[in-house]
N, CA, C and O atoms as a Tinker XYZ file with bonds, in Angstrom:
   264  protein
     1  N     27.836000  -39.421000   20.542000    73     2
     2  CA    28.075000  -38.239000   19.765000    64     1     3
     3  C     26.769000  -37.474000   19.511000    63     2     4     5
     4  O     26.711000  -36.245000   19.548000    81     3
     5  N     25.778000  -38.232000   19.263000    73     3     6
     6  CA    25.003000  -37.588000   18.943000    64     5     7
     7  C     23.947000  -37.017000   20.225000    63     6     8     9
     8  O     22.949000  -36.360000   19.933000    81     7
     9  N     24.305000  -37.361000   21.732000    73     7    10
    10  CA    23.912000  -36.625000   23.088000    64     9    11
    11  C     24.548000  -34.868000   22.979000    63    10    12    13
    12  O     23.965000  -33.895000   23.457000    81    11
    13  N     25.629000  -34.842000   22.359000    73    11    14
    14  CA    26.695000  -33.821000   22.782000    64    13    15
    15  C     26.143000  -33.180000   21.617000    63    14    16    17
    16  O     26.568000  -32.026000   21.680000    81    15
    17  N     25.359000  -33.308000   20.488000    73    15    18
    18  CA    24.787000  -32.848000   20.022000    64    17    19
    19  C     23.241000  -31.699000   20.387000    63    18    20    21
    20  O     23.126000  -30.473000   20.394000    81    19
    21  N     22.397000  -32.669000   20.615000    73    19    22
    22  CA    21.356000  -32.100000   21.086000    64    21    23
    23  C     21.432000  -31.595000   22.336000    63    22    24    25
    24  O     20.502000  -30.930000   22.792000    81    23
    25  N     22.399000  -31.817000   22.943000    73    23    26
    26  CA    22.047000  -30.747000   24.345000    64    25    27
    27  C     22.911000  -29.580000   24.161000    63    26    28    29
    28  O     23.058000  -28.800000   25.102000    81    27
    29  N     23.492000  -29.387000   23.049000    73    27    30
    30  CA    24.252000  -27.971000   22.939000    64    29    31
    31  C     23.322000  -27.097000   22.524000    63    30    32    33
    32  O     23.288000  -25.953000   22.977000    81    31
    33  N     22.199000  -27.676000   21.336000    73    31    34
    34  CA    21.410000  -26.943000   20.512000    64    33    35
    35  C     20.383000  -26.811000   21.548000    63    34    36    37
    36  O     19.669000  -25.908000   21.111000    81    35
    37  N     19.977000  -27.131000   22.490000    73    35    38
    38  CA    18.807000  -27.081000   23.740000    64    37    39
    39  C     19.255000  -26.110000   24.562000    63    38    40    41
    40  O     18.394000  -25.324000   24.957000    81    39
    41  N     20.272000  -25.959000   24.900000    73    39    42
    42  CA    20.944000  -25.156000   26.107000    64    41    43
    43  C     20.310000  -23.688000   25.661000    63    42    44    45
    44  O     19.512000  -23.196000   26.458000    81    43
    45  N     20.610000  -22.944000   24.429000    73    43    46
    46  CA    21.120000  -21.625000   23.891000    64    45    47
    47  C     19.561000  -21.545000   23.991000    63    46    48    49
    48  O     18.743000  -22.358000   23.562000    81    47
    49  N     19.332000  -20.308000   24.695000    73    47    50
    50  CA    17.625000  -19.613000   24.529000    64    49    51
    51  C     17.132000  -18.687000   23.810000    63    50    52    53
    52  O     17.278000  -17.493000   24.072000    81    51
    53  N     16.706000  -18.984000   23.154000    73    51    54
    54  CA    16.186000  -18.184000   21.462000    64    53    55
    55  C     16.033000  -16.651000   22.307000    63    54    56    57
    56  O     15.963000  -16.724000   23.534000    81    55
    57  N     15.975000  -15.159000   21.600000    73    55    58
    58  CA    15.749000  -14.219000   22.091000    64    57    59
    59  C     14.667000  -13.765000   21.005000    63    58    60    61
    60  O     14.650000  -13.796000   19.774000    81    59
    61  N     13.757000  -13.324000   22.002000    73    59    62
    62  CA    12.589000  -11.960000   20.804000    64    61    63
    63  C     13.494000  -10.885000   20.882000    63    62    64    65
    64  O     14.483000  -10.747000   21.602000    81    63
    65  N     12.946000  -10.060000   19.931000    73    63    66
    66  CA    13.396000   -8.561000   19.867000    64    65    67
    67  C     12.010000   -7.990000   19.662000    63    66    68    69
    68  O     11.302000   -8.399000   18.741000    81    67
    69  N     11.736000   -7.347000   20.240000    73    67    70
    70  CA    10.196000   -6.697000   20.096000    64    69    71
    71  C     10.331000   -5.523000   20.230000    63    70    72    73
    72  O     10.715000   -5.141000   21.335000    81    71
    73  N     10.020000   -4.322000   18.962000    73    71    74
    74  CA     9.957000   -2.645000   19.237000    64    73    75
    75  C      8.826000   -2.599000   19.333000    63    74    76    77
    76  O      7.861000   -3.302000   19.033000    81    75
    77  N      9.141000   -1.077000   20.095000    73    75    78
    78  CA     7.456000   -0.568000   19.871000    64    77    79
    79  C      6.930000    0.380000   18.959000    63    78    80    81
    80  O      7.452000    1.367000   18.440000    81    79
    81  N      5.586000   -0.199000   18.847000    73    79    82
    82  CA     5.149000    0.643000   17.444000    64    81    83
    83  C      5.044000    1.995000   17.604000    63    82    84    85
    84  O      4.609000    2.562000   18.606000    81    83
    85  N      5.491000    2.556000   16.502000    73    83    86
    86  CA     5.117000    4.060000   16.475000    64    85    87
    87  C      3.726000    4.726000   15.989000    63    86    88    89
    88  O      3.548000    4.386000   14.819000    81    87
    89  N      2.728000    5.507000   16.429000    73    87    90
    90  CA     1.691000    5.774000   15.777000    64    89    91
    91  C      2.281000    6.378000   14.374000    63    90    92    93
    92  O      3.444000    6.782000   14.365000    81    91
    93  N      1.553000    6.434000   13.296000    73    91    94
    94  CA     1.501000    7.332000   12.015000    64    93    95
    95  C      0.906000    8.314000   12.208000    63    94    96    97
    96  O     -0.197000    8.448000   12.737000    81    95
    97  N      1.888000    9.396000   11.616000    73    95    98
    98  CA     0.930000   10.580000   11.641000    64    97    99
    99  C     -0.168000   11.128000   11.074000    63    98   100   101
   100  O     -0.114000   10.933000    9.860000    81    99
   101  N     -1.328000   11.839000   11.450000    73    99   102
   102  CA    -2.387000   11.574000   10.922000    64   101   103
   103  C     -2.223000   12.595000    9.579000    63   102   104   105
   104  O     -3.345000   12.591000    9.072000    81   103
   105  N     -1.507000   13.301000    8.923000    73   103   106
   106  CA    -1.444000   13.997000    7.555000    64   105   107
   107  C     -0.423000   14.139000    7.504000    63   106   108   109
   108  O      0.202000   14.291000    8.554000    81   107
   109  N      0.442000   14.163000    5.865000    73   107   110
   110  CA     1.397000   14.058000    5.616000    64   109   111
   111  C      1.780000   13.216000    4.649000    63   110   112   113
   112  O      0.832000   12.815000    3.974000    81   111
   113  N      3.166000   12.673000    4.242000    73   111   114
   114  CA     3.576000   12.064000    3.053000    64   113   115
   115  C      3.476000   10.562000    4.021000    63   114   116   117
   116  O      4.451000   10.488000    4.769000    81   115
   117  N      2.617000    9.499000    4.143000    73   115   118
   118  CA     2.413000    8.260000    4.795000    64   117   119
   119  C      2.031000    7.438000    3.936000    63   118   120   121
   120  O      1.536000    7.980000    2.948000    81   119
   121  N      2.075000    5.939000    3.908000    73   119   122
   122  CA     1.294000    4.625000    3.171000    64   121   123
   123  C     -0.298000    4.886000    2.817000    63   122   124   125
   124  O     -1.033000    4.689000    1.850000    81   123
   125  N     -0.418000    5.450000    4.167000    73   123   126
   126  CA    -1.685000    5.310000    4.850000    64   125   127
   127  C     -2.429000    6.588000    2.928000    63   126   128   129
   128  O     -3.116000    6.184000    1.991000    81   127
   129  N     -1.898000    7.863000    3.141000    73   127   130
   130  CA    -2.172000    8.824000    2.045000    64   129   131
   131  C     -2.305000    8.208000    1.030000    63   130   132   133
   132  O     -3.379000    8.148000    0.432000    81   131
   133  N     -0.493000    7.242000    0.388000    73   131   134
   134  CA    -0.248000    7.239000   -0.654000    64   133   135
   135  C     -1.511000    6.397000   -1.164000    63   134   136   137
   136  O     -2.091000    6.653000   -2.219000    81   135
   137  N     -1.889000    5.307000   -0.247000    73   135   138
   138  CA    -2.892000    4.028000   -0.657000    64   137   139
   139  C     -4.209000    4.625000   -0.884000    63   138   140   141
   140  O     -4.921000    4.034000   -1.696000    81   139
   141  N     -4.803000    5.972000   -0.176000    73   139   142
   142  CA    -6.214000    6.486000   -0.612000    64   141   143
   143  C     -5.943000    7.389000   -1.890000    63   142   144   145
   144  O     -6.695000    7.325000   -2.863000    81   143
   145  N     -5.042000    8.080000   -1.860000    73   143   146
   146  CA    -4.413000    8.858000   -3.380000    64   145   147
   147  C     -4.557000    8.357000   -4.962000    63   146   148   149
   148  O     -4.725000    8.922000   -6.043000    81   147
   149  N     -4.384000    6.844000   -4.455000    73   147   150
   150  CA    -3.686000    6.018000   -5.500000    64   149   151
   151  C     -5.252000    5.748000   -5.744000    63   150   152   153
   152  O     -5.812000    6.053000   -6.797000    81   151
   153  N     -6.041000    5.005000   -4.408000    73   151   154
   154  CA    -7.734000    4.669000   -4.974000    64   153   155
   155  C     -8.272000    5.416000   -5.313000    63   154   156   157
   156  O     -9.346000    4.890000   -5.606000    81   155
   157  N     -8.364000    7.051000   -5.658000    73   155   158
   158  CA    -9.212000    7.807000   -5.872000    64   157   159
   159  C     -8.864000    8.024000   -7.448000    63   158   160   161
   160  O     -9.648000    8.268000   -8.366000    81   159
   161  N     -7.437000    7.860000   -7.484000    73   159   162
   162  CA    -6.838000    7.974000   -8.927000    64   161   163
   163  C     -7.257000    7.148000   -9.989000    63   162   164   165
   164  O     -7.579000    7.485000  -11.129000    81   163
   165  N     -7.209000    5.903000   -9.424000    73   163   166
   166  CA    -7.586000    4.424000  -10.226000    64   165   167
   167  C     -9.681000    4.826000  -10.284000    63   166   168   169
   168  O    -10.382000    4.085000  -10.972000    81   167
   169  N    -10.253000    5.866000   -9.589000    73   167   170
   170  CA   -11.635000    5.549000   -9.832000    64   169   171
   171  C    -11.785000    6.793000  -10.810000    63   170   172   173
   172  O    -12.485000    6.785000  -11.822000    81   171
   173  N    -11.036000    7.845000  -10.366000    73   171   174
   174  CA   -11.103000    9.195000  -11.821000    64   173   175
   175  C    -10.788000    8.862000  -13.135000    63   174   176   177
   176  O    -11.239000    9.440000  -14.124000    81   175
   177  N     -9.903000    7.798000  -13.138000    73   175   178
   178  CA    -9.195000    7.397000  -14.182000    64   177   179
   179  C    -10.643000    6.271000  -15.120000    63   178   180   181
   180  O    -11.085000    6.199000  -16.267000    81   179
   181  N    -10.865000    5.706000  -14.022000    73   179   182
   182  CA   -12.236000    4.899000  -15.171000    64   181   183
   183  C    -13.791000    5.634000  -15.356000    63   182   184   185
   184  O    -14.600000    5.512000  -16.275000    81   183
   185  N    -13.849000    6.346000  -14.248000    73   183   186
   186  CA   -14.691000    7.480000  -14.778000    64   185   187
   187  C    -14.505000    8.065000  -16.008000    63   186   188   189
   188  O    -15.234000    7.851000  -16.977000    81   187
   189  N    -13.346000    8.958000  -15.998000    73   187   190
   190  CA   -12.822000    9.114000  -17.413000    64   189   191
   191  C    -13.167000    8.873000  -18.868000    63   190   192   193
   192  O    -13.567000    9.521000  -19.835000    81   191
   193  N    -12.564000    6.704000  -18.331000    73   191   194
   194  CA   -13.164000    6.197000  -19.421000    64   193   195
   195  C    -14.051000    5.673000  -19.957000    63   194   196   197
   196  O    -14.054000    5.214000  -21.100000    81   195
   197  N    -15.057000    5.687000  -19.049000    73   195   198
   198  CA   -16.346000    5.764000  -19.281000    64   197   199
   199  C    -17.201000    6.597000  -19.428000    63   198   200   201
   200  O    -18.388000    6.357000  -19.652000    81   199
   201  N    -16.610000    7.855000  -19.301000    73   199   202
   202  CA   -17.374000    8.930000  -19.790000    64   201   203
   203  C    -17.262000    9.334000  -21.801000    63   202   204   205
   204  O    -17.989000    9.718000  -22.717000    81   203
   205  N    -15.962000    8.950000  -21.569000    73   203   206
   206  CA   -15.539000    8.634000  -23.218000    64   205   207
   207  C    -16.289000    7.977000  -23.498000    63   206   208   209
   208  O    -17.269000    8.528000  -23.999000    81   207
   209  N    -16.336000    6.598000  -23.387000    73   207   210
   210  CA   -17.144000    5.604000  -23.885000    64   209   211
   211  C    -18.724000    5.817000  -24.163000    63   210   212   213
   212  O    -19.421000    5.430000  -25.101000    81   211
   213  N    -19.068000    6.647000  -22.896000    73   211   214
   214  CA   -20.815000    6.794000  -23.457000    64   213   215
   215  C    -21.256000    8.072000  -24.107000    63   214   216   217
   216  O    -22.445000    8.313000  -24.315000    81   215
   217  N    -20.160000    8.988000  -24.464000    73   215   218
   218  CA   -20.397000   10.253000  -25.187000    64   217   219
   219  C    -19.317000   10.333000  -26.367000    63   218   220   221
   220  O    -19.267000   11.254000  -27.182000    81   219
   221  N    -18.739000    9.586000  -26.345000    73   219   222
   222  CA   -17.598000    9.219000  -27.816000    64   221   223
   223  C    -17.230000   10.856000  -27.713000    63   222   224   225
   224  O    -17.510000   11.538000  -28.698000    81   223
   225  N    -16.637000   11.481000  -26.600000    73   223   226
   226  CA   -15.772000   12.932000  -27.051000    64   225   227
   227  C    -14.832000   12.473000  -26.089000    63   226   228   229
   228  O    -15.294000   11.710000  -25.241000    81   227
   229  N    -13.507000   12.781000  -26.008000    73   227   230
   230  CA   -12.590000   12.874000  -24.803000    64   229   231
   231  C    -12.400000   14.076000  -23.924000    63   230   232   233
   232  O    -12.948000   15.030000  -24.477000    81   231
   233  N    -11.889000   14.403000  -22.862000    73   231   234
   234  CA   -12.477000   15.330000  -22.101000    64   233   235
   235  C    -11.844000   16.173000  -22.488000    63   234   236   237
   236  O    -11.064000   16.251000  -21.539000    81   235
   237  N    -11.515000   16.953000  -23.194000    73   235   238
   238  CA   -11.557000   18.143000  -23.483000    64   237   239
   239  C    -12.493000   18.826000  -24.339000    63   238   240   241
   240  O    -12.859000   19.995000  -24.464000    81   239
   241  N    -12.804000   17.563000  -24.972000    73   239   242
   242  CA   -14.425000   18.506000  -26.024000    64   241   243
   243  C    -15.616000   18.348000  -24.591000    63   242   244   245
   244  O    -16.554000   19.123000  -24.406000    81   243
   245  N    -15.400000   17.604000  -24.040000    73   243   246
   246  CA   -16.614000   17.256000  -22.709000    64   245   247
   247  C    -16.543000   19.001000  -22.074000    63   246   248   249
   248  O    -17.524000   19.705000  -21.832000    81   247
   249  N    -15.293000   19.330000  -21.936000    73   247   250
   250  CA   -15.065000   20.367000  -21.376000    64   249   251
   251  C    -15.544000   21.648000  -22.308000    63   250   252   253
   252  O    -15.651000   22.748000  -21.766000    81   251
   253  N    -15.715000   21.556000  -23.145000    73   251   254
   254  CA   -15.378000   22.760000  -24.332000    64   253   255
   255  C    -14.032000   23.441000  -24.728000    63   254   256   257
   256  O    -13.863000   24.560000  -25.212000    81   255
   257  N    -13.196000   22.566000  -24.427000    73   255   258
   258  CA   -12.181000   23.300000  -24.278000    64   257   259
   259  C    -11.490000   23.316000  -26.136000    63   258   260   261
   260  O    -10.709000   24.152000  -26.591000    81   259
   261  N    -12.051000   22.208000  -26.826000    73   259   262
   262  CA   -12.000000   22.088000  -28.326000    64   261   263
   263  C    -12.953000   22.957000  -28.930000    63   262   264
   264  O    -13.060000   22.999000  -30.156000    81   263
């Protein structure tokens, strides 16, 4: 029983499926954008708060805008 086993599961030949890649386009709404968007955001954002921090105004008095 257990021959009629393993040679059923041996017989059947696994298949790949392989696509092909598509280039990304070089501008536009992509990963590629969202991920440098997002790092420039996360470094304005602690600039920010470190500009607070070493002049104790928030940016709008930085600005004059108070």
């Amino acid at each position: 029983m257990s021959e009629n086993s393993t040679s059923s599961s041996t017989s059947e030949p696994t298949k790949k499926v392989t696509t092909a890649k598509v280039a990304e386009p070089a501008f536009g709404w992509n990963t590629y954008a969202e991920r440098i968007n997002g790092r420039f955001a996360m470094v304005g954002f602690v600039i920010l708060l470190l500009l607070e921090l070493f002049t104790h105004q928030d940016l709008f008095s930085w600005l004059g805008l108070r």
